[in-house]
C-alpha positions as CSV (number, residue, x, y, z in Angstrom):
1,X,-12.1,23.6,12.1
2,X,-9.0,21.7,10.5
3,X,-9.5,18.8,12.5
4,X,-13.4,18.7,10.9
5,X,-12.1,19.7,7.8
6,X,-9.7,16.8,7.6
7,X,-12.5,14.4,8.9
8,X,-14.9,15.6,6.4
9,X,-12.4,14.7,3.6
10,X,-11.4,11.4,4.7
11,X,-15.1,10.0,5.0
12,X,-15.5,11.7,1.2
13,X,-12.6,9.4,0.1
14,X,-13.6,6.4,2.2
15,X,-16.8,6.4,0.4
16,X,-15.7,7.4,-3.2
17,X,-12.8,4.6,-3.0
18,X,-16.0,1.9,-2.3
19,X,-18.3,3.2,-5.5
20,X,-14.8,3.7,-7.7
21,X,-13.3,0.5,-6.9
22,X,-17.1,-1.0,-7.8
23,X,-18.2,1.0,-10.5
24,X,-15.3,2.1,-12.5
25,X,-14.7,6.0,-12.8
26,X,-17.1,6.2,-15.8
27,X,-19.7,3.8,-13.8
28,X,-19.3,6.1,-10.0
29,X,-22.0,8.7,-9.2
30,X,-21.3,10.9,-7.2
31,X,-25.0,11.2,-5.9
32,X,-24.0,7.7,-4.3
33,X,-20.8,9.2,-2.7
34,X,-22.3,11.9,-1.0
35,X,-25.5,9.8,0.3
36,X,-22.8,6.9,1.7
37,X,-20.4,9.7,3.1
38,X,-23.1,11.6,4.2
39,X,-21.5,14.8,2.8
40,X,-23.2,17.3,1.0
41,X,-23.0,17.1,-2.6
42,X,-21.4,20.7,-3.2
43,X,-19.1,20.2,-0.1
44,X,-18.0,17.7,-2.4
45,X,-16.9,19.6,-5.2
46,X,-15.8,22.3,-2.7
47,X,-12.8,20.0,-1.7
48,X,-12.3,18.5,-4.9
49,X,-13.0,20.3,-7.8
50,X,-14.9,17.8,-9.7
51,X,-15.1,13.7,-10.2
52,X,-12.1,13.3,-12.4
53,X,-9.8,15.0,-9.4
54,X,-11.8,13.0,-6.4
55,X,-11.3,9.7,-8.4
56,X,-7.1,10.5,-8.8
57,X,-6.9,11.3,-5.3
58,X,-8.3,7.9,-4.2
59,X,-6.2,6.4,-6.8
60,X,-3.4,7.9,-5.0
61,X,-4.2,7.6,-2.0
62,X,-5.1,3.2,-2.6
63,X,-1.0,3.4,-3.9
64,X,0.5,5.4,-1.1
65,X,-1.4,3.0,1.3
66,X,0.8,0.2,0.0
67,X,4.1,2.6,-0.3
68,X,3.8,2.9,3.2
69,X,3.7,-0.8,3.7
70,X,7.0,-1.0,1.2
71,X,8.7,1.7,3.2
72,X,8.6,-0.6,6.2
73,X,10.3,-3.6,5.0
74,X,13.2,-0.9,2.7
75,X,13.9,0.6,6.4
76,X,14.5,-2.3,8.2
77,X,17.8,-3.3,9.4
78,X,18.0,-6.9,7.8
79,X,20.4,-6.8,4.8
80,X,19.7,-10.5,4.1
81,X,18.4,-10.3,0.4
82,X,16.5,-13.4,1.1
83,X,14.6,-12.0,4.0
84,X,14.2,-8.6,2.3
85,X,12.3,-10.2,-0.8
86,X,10.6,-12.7,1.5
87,X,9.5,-9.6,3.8
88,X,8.5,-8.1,0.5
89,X,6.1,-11.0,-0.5
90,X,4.2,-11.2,3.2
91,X,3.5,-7.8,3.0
92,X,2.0,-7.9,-0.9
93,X,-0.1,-10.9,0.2
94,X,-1.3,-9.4,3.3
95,X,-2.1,-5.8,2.2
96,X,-4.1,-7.1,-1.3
97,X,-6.1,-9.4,1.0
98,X,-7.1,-6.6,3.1
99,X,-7.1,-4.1,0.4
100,X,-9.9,-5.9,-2.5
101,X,-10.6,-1.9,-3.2
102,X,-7.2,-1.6,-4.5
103,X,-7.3,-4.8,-6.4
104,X,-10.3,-3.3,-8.4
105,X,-8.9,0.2,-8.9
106,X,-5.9,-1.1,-10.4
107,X,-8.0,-3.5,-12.5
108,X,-10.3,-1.0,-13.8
109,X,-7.4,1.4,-14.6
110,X,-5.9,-1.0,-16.8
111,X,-9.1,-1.5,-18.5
112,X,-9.1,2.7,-19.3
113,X,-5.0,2.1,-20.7
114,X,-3.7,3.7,-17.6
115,X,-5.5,7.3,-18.2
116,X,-5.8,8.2,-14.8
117,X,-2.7,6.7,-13.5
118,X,-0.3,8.5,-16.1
119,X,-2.0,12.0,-15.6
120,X,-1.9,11.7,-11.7
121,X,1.6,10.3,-12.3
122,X,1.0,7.5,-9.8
123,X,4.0,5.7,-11.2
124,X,6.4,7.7,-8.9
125,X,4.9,5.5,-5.5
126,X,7.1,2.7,-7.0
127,X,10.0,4.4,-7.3
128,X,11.1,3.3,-3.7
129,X,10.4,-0.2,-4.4
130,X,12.2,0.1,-8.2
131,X,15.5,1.4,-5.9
132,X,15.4,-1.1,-3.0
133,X,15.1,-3.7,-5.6
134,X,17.8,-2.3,-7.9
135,X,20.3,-1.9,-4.6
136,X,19.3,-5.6,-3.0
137,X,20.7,-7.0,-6.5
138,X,23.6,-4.6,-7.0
139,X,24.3,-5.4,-3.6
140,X,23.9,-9.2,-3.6
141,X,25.9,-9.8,-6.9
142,X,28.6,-7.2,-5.9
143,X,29.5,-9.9,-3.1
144,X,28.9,-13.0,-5.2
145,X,25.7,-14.3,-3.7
146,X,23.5,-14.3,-7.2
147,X,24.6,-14.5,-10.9
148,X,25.0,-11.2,-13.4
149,X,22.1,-12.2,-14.9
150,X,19.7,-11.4,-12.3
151,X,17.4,-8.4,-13.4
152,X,15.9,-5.9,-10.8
153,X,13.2,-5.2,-13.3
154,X,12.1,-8.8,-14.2
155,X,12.0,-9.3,-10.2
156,X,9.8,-6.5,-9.6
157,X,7.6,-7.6,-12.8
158,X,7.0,-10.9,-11.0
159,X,6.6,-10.2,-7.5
160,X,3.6,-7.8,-8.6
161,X,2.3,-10.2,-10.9
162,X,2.5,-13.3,-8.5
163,X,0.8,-11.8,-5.9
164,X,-1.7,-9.7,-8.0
165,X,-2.7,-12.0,-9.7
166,X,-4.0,-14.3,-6.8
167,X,-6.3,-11.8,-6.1
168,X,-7.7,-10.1,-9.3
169,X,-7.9,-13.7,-10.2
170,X,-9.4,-15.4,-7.4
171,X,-13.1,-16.3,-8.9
172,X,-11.7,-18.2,-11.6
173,X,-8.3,-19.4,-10.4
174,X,-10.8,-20.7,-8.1
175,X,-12.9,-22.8,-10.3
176,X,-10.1,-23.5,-12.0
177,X,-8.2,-25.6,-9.6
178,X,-11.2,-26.6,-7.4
179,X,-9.6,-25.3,-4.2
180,X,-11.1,-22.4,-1.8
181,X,-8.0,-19.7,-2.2
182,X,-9.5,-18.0,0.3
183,X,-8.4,-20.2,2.9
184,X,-5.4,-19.4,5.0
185,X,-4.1,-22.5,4.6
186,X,-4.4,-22.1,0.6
187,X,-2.7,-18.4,0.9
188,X,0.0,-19.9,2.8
189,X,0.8,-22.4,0.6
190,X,1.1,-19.5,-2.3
191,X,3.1,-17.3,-0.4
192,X,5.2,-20.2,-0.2
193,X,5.4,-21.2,-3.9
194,X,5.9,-17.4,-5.1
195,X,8.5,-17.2,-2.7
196,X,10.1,-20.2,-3.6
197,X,10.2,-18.7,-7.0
198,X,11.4,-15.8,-7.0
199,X,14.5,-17.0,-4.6
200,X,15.2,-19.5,-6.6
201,X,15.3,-16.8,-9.5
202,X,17.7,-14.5,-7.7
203,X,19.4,-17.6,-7.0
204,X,20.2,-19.3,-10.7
205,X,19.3,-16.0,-12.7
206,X,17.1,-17.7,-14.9
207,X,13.5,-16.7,-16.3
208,X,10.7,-17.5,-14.5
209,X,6.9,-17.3,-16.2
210,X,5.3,-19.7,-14.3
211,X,2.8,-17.1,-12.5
212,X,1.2,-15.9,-15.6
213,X,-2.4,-16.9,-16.6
């Protein structure tokens, strides 16, 4: 019964993550969740109360999907701030590539001011992240390998924005320099840029901008 239970569940967030991520919270029906999970309407409401709770949890959930991913690269034995930052980067690239549902969640919350991401306090999925960041510089300056100057915070602000931005970008970055960023070959070369970047941030502790737009 738990097993089904559970099953039941995940096809009702599978299904409300796709209309969400498409429509927007205000835009979702979730008419159109139950016919594409093939769950009954009330069963629905059963397991999550109402729309406002079913569209937190998948905003949740989309975030804890790439915790997890985060987690793997703070465990690892490599101490090597380098590697650790450049591990950090592969994995960004790789999970928003195969996560576009994300990329619109995040994009539509930003459009509501963060309303649903403040009251579901999905803030706290970064805090691993903010601390593996904050300890790779600590630990990096303590034995001389980057400047004082380098700031956790600005690193974090950048790796986010140089890899999100490829993706919630993509249709007009795309016209934009005439090139088909959906290549491998033209994701490889990013990954290379960002990384190149953001080492040689951590290297000189100067400000880097160039991945706005």
């Amino acid at each position: 019964m738990q097993q089904r239970s559970e099953i039941t569940r995940a096809k009702i967030l599978s299904a409300a993550e796709q209309e969400f991520s498409e429509k927007g919270f205000y835009g979702a029906r979730i008419n159109e969740i139950a016919e594409v999970s093939q769950v009954n309407k009330a069963l629905i409401y059963k397991y999550f109360g109402d729309k406002e709770e079913l569209y937190q949890c998948v905003l949740l959930s989309v975030y804890e999907r790439l915790k997890d991913l985060e987690s793997q690269i703070i465990a690892s034995s490599n101490s090597d701030y380098r590697q650790k930052l450049s591990g950090f980067i592969d994995i960004y690239f790789q999970f928003l590539e195969d996560n576009p549902t994300y990329v619109r969640m995040v994009m539509w919350e930003n459009l509501n001011h963060a309303k649903y991401f403040k009251a579901r306090q999905v803030n706290k999925t970064k805090d691993s992240i903010i601390k593996a960041l904050d300890q790779i510089v600590i630990e990096a300056k303590a034995s001389h390998r980057i400047p004082d100057s380098v700031d956790s915070k600005q690193l974090m602000l950048t790796l986010i924005a140089c890899s999100f931005n490829y993706f919630s970008n993509m249709d007009t970055l795309t016209e934009i320099v005439q090139a088909d960023l959906r290549s491998e070959e033209s994701q490889r070369k990013r990954i290379k840029a960002v990384k190149d970047m953001l080492l040689a941030y951590m290297d000189s502790g100067g400000c880097d901008d160039r991945c706005e737009g």
